[in-house]
Backbone as CSV, one residue per row, in Angstrom:
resi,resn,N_x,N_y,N_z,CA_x,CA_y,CA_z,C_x,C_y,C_z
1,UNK,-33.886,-6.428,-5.258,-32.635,-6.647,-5.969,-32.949,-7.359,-7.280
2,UNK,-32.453,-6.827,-8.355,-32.737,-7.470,-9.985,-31.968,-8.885,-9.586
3,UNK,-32.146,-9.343,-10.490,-31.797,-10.892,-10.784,-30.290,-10.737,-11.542
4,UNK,-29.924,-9.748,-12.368,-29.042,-9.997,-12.715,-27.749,-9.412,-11.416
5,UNK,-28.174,-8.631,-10.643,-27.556,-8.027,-9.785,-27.200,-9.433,-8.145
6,UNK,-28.141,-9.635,-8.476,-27.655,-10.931,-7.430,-27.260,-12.089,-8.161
7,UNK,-27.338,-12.335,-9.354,-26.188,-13.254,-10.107,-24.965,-12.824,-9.709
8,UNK,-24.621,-11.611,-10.099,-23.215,-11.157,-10.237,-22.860,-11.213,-8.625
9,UNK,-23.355,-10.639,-7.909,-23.276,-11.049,-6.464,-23.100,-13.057,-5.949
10,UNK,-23.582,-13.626,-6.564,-23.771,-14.766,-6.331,-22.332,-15.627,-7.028
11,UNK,-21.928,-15.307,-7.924,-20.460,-15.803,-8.807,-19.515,-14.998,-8.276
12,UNK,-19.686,-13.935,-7.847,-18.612,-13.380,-6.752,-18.175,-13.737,-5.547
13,UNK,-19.362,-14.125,-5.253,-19.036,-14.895,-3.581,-18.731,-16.279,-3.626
14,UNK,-19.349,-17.191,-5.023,-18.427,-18.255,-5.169,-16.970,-18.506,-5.648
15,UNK,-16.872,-17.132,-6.356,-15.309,-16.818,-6.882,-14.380,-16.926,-5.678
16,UNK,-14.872,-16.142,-4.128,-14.057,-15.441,-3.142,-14.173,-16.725,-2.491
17,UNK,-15.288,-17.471,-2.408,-15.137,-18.795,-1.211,-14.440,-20.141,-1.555
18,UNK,-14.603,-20.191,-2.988,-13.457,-21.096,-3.701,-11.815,-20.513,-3.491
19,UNK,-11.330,-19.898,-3.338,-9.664,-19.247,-2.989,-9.467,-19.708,-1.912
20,UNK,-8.345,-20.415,-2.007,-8.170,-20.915,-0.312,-7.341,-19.159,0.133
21,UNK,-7.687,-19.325,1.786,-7.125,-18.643,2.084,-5.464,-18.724,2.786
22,UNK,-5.114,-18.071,3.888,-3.353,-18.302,4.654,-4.174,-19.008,5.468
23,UNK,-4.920,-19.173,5.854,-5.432,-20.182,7.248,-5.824,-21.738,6.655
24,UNK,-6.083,-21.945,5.281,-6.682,-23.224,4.830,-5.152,-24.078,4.345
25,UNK,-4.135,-22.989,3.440,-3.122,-23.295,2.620,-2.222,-23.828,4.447
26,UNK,-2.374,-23.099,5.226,-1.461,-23.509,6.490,-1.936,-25.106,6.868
27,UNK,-3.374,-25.290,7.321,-3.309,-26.118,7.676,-3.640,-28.083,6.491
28,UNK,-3.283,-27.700,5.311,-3.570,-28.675,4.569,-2.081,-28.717,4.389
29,UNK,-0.977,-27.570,4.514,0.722,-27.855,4.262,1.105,-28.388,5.306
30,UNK,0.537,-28.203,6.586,0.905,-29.198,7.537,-0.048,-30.515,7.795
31,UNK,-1.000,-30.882,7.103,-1.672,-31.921,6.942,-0.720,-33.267,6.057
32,UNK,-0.348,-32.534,5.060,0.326,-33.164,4.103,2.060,-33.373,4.213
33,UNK,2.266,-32.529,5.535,3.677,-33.063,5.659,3.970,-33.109,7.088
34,UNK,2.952,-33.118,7.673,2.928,-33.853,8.895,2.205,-35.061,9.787
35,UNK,1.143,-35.318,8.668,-0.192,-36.080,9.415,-1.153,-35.672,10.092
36,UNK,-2.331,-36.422,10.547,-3.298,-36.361,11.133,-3.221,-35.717,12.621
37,UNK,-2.366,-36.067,12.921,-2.504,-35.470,14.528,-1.768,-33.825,14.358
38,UNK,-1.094,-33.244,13.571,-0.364,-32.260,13.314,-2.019,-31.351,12.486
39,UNK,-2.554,-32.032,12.234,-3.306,-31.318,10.867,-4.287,-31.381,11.715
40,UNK,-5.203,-32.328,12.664,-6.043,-31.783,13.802,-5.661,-30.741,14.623
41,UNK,-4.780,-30.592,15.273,-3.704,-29.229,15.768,-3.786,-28.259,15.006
42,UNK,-3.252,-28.102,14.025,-3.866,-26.780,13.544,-4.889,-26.490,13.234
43,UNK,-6.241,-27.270,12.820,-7.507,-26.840,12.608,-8.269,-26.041,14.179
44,UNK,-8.032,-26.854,15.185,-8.129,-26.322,16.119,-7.316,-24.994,16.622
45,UNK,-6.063,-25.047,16.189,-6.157,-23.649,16.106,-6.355,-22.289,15.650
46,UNK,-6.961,-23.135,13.888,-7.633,-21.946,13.316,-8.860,-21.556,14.175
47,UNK,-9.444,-22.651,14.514,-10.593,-22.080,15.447,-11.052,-21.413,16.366
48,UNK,-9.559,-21.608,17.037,-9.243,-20.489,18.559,-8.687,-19.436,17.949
49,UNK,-8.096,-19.177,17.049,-8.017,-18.016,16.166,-8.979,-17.093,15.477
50,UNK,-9.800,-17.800,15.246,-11.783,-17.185,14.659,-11.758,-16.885,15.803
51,UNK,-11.928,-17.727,16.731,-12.834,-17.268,18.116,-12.408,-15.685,18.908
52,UNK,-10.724,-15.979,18.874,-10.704,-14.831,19.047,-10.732,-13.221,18.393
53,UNK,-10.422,-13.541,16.770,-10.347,-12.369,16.040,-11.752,-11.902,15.934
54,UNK,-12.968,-12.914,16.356,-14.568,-12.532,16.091,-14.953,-11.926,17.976
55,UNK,-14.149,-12.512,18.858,-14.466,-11.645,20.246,-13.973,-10.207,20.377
56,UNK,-12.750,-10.014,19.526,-12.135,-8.711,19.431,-13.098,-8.155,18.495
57,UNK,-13.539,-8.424,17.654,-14.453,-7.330,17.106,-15.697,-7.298,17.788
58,UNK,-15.885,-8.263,18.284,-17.540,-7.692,18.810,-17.354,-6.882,20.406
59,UNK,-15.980,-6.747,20.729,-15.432,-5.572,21.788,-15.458,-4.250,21.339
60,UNK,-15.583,-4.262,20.041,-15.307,-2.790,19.509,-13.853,-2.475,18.955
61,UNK,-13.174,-3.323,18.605,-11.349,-2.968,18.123,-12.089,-2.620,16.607
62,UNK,-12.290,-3.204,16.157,-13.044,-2.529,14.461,-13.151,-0.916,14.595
63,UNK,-13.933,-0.779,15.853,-14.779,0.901,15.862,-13.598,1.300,16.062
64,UNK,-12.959,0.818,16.896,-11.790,1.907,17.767,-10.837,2.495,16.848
65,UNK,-10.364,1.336,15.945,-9.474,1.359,14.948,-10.068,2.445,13.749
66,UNK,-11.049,2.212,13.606,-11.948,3.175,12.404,-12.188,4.815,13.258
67,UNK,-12.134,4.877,14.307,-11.947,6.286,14.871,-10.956,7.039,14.976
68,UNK,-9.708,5.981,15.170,-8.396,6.483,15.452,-7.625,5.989,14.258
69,UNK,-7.431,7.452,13.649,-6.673,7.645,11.817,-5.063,6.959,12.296
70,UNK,-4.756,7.418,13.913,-3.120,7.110,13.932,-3.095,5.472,14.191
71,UNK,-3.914,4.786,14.878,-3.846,3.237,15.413,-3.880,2.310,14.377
72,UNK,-4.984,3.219,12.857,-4.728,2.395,11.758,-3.968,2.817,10.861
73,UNK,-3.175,3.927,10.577,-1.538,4.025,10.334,-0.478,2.924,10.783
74,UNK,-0.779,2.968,12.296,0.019,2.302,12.756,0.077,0.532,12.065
75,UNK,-1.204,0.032,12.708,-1.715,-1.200,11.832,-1.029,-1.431,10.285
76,UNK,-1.707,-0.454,9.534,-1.663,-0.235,8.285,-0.083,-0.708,7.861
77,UNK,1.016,-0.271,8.704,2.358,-0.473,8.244,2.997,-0.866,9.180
78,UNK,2.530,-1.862,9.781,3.110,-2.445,10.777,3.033,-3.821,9.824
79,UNK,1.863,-4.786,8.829,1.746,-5.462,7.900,3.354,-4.975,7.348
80,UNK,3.628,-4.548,6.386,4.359,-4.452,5.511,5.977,-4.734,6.207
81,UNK,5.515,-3.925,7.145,7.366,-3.359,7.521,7.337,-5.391,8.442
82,UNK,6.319,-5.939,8.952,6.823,-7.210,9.270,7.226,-8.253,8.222
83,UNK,6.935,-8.018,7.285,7.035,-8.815,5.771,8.512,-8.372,5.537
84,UNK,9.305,-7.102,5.487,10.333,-6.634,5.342,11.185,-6.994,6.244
85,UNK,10.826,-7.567,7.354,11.702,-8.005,8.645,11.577,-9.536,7.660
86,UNK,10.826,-10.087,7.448,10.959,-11.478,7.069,11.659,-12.038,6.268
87,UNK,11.653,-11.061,4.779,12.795,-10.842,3.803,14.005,-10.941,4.303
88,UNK,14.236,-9.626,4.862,15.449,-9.335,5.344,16.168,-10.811,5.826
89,UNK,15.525,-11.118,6.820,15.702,-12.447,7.875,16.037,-13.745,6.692
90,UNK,15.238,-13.585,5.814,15.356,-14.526,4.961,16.696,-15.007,3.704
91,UNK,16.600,-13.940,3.485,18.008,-13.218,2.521,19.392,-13.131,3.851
92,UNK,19.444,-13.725,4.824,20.315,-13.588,5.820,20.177,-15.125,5.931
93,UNK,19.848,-15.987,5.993,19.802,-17.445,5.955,20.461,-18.140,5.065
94,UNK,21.815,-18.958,5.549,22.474,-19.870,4.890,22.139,-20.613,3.492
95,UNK,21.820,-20.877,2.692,21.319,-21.431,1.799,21.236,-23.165,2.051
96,UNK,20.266,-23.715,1.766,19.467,-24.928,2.246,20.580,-25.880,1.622
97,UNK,20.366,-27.516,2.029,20.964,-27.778,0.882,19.536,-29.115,-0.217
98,UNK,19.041,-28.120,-0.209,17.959,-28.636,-1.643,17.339,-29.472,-0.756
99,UNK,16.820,-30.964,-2.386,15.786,-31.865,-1.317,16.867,-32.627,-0.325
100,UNK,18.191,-32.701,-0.116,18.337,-33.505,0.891,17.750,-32.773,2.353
101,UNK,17.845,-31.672,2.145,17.526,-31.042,3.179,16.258,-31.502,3.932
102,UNK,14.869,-31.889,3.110,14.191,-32.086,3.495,13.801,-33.394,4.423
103,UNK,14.570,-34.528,4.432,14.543,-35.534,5.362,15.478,-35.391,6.622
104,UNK,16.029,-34.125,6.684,16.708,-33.883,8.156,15.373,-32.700,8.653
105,UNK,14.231,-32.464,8.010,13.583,-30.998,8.814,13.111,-31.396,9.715
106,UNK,13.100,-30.348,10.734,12.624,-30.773,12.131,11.616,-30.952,12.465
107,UNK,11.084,-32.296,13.308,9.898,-32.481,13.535,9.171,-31.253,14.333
108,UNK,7.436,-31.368,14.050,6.921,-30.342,14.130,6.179,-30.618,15.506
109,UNK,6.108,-29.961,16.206,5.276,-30.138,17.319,3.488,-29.812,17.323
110,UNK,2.268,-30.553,18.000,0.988,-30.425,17.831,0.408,-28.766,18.687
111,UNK,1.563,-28.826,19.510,1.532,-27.316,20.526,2.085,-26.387,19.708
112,UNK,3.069,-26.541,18.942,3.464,-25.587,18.333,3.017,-24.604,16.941
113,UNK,2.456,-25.982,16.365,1.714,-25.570,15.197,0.344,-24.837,15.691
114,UNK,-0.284,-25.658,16.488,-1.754,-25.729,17.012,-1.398,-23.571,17.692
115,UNK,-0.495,-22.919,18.120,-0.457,-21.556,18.440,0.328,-20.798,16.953
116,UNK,0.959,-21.507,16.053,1.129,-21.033,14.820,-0.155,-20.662,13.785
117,UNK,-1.262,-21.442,13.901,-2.435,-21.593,13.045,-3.447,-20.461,14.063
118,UNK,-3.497,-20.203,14.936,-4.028,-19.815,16.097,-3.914,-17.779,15.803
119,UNK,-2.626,-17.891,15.649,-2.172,-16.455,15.320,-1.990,-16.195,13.773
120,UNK,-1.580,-17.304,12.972,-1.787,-16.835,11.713,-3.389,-16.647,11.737
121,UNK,-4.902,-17.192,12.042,-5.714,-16.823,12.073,-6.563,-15.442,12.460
122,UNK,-5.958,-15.294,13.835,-6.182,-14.332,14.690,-5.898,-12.663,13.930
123,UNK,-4.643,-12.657,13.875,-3.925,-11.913,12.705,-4.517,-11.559,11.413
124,UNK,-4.948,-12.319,10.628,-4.892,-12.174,9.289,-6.530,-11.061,9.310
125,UNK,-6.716,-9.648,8.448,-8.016,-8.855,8.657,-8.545,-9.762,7.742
């Protein structure tokens, strides 16, 4: 490999590992507005989330999915059309009432987040 070819390789992969990702931005937004014991909870469940999205591939769901054109159709727009349920859902919600709103939000649970971070992990390709 030339040198300039693994430069460009090398500022690319620091470009991509500097971006936080939905699993880092999750658990530093609940770090920061929930505390330490909320923000240990979800790290742990990014982890059981790796653990499992890295056991499903080494089962073969990668191959299976890459064989079968309809399972990753399915996949493929099953992403979108849940984002469109979310909208929807969203644009159907009362309107907040601003920052007062924010000192009545409901406390967050360490079980609850800790299977929120778990599946946003698991989930995300």
């Amino acid at each position: 490999m030339s040198f300039d070819l693994w430069l460009t390789f090398a500022a690319a992969s620091t470009a991509l590992a500097l971006i936080p990702g939905p699993t880092v931005l999750l658990v530093l937004s609940y770090a920061l507005s929930q505390g330490k014991r909320v923000a240990v909870a979800s790290a742990t469940g990014v982890a059981v989330g790796d653990l499992v999205a890295m056991s499903l591939s080494l089962a073969g769901l990668g191959a299976l999915v890459l064989a079968s054109a309809t399972l990753f159709t399915v996949l493929k727009w099953a992403g979108p059309a849940y984002l469109v349920y979310l909208g929807v859902k969203l644009l159907q919600s009362p309107p907040s009432q601003g920052l007062d709103a924010m000192g009545a939000a409901k406390t967050v649970t360490g079980g609850g987040v800790f299977w929120h971070a778990a599946a946003v992990t698991a989930l995300y390709p």
